[in-house]
N, C-alpha and C positions, 0 to 999 in steps of 0.2 A: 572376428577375434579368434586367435589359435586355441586350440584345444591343446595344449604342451603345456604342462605345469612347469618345467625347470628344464633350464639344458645346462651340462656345466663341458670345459673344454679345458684342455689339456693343453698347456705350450710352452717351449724348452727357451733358456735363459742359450745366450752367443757368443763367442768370443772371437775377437780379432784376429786371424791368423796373419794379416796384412792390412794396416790402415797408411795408405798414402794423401797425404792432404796437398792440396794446391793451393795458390792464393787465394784471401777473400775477393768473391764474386760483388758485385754492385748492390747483389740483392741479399750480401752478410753472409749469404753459405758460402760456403767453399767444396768446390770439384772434389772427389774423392774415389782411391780404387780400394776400395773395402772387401777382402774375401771373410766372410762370414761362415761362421759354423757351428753349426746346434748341438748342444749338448747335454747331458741328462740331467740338469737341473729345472724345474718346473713348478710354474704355477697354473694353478687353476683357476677359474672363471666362472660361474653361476649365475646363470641368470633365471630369475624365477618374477610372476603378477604381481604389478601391485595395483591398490585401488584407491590411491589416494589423491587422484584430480583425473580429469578426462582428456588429457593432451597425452601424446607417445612420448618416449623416451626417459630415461631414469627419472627415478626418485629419491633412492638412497643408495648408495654406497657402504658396503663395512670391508675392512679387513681381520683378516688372523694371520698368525706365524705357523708355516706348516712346517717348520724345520727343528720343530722340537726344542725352542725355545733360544738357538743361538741368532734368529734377526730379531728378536723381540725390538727392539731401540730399532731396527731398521722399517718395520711396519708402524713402528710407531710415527714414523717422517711422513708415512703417505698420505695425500691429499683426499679427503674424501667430498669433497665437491664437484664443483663444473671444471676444476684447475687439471683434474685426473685425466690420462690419455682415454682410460677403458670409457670413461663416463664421456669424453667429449667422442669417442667413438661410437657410443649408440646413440647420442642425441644426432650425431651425423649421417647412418641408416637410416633412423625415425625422417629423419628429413626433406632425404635423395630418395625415398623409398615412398613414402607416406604412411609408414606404420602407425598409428594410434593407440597401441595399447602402451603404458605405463609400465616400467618393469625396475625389478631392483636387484643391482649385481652387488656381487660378493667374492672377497679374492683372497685366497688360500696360496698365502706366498712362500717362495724358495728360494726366489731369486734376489739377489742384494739392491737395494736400492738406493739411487744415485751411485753405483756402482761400477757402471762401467759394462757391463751385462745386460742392457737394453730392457730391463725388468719392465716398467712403464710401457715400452714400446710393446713389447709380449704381449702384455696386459690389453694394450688396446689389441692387436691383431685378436687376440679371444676374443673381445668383447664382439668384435664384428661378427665373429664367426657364429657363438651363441647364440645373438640378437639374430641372426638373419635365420638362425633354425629356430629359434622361439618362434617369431612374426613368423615363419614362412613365408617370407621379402625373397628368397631363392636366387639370390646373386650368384653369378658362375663364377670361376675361380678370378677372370680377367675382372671384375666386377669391384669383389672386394681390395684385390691386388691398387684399382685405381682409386680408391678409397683410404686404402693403406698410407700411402703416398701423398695422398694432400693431409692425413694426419700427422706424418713426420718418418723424417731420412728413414727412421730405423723399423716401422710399423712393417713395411711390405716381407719383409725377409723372414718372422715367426710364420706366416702365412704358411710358406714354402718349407721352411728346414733345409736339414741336410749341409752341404756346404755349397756357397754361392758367391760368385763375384756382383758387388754392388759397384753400380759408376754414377755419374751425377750426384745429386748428394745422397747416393748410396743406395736411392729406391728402384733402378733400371738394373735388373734380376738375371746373372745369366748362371744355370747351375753350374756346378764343378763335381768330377770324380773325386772322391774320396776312397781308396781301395784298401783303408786300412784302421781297425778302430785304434782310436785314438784315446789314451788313457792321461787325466786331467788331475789337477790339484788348485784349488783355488783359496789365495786368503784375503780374506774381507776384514775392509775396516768399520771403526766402530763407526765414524763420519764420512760422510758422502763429498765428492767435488765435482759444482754444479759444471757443467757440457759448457754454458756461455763462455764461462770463466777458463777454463782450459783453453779452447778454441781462441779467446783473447790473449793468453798467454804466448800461444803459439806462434801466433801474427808479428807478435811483437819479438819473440824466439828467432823468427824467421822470415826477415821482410822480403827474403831473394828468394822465397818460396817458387819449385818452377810447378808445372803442370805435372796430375799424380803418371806413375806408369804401374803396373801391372811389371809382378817378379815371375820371371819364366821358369828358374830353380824350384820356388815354391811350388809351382803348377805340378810342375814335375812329379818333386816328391810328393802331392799326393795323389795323384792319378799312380806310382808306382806303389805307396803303401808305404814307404821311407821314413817310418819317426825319424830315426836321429838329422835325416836332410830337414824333416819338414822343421825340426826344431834350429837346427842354424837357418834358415829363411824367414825365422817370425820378424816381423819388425811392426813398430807402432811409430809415426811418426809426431802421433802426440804425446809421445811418455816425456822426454826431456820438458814439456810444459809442467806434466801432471808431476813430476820431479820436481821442479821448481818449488809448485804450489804446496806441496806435502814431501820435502826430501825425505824424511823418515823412512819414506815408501823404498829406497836404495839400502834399507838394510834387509827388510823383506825379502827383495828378490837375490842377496846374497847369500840367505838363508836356504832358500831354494837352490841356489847353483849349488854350494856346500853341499849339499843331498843329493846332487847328480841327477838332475834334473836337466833333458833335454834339450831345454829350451824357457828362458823366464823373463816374462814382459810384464808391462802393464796393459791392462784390459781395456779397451778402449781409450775412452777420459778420465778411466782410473776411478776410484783409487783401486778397485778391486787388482792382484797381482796373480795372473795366471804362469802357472807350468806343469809344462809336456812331461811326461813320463813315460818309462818305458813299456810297466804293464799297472794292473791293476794294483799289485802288491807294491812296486815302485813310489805310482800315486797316494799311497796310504803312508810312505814314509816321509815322502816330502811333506804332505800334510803335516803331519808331527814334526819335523823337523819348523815350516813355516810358525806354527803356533807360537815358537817360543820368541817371534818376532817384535819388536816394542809398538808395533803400528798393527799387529794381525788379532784381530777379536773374536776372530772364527774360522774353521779350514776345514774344506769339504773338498770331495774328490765326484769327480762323474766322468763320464765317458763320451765320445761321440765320431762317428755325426749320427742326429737321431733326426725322426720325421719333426716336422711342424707342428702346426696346430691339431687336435682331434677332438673329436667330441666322445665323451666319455659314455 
């Protein structure tokens, strides 16, 4: 039994600089060239003993809103059972590992959920990292990374941080240069749109879908530090779905160009609406400017690319 009262872990919310989707595979996923990149939005993760049966893995779950009260309605969505990724990530350590102690995490969130910001996914990549320094289970970096991965597309990449090209459905990891901070603005809505549903949308958006490819431009501007390249290279191949499902969301992002905003998409599966700015002051305008959006409930700015996971 570890002698570790609590570990808690530190890990940054992502956003899409590039989602290419291909057609649906046999097995319902779809190919994708995803460059990922972290950014200073973040939750935390806790995990501390419990003793309330003799078998490993959770017991309870809670959440809180660390954002000073603007997800309030967004922590309120989260699952606190076996349905959570963090929770079905350490019953899956306890497992592959043989840990037996009982443990109960706790998550102190930032990041929007069903958002489009892989919040859920984050959450598990903590959870793993935590769990494996509570147990002392001592998984090496390739360990958890292959654990990430059978958890889902988006689990392996908070691991790592930083910015990264995902292929397959997104969890085969190659980093990329980022040579230049990048200054963000993000507006969240008050309601989530679930990933199935978007990805259905899309299918159906786009039956000649071909196989994804990787933008060379993108690569470019940022291995050179280029805001204004990197912002005419962002594209999401799922926003005209995530548009469809919630068009509101197309006044958002002209709210954001209006403010001179480098670059404004939508965040993955949305609805979250990201844009690039030119510095920190920039990002604080367009925030204000998104706010006064009919679809924006909240607008936060952060920076990146920042590390992965830590332990605090």
């Amino acid at each position: 039994m570890t002698t570790t009262t609590a570990v808690t872990v530190r890990v940054p919310a992502k956003v899409n600089l590039q989602l290419a989707v291909g057609p649906a595979r046999e097995d319902g996923y779809h190919d994708l060239v995803n460059v990922f990149h972290a950014v200073a939005l973040f939750d935390e993760v806790t995990v501390t003993g419990a003793r309330t049966r003799a078998t490993g893995g959770p017991v309870e779950l809670t959440a809180e809103d660390a954002s000073g009260g603007g997800l309030a309605s967004h922590v309120a969505r989260v699952p606190l059972d076996s349905t959570n990724l963090a929770w079905r990530a350490a019953e899956l350590l306890a497992r592959e590992t043989g840990a037996r102690e009982p443990v109960r995490l706790h998550l102190r969130k930032a990041i929007p959920v069903a958002g489009g910001m892989a919040g859920g996914s984050a959450d598990a990549a903590a959870a793993l990292v935590a769990c494996d320094a509570f147990w002392g289970t001592g998984l090496d970096r390739d360990g958890l990374l292959e654990l990430a991965a059978r958890l889902g597309s988006d689990v392996a990449f908070p691991l790592l941080g930083g910015t990264a090209v995902g292929t397959g459905r997104g969890e085969v990891l190659a980093p990329a240069r980022c040579a230049a901070r990048l200054h963000w603005a993000f507006a969240l809505s008050e309601g989530g749109l679930p990933t199935p549903g978007v990805f259905a949308a899309y299918d159906r958006l786009r039956p000649d879908a071909r196989e994804p490819q990787g933008d060379s431009a993108l690569m470019a501007a940022l291995a050179e530090g280029d805001a204004p390249a990197v912002g005419a290279a962002l594209s999401n191949d799922l926003q005209p779905a995530a548009l469809e499902l919630r068009p509101v969301l197309a006044e958002t992002l002209q709210a954001g160009r209006a403010a001179g905003a480098l670059g404004a998409f939508v965040s993955g599966s949305g609805p979250t609406c990201a844009f690039l700015a030119a510095s920190a002051e920039h990002a604080e305008r367009v925030a204000a400017a998104v706010r006064t959006a009919p679809d924006c409930a909240y607008a936060v700015t952060a920076y990146g690319d920042v590390p992965g996971t830590t332990i605090l």
